[in-house]
N, C-alpha and C positions, 0 to 999 in steps of 0.2 A: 848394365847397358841394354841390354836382352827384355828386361822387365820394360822401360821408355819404349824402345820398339814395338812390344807390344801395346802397350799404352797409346803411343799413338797411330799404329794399324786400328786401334779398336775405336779411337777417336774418329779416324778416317771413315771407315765401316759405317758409323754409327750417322756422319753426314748423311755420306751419299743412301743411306739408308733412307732419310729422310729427305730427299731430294727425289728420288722414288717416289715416296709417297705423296709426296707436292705433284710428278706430275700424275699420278693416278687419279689424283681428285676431278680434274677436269674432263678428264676421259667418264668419269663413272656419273658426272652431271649432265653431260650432254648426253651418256646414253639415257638418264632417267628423264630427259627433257624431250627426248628424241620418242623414247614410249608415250607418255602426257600426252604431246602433239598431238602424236598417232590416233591415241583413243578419243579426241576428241576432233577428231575433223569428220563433220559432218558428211553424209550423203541421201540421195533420195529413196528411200525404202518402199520396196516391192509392191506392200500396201498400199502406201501413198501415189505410187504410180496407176493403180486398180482406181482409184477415184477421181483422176483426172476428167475431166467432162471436156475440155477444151483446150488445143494448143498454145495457149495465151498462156492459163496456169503453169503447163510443163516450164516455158520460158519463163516465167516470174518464180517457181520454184530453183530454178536454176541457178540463175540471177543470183536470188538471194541465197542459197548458197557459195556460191560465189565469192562477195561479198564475204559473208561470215569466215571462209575458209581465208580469205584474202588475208583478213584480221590476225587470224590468226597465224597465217606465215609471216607476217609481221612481227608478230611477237615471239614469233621459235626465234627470229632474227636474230630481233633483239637482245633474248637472253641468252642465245650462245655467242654473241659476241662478247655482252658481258664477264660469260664465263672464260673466253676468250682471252679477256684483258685482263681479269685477274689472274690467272694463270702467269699472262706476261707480265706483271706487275711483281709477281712473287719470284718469278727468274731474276727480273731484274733485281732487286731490293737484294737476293741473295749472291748474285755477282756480285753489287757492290759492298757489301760486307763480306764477302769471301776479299776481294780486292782489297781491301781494310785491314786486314789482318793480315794479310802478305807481306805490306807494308813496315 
């Protein structure tokens, strides 16, 4: 009797173990999407400010940074919600096969 028990403590264990690990993944995406982002949003460089001749450039370099950067929050959006959903796709799907087997 003692042996089952254990057998299925280690059965239990061995879930929620991997339940764990399902929600680690999301967290370890968005912070690797969270750095990406980071290193790539542009800004106006010290240099590039030294050459300006005209108020119109600063404004049009702006601008289009701007723009660029727009883009790209856009897209951080986009793929943490992605990761977002899968995440809740994978709870879900495993409640219902937890639920399944209850049964």
């Amino acid at each position: 009797m003692q042996h089952v028990e254990k057998i299925m403590n280690q059965n239990h264990f061995e879930k929620w173990s991997e339940v764990a690990k399902r929600l680690q993944e999301p967290f370890q995406a968005i912070a690797e999407l969270n750095v990406k982002t980071l290193q790539n949003i542009h800004y106006i460089k010290p240099e590039e400010l030294a050459s300006i001749k005209k108020p119109e450039e600063l404004l049009e370099k702006q601008i289009n940074l701007a723009v660029e950067n727009g883009h790209k929050a856009l897209d951080y959006m986009q793929k943490s919600f992605q990761i977002f959903e899968k995440a809740m796709l994978s709870l879900v799907d495993e409640a219902k096969k937890t639920a399944a087997e209850k049964k």
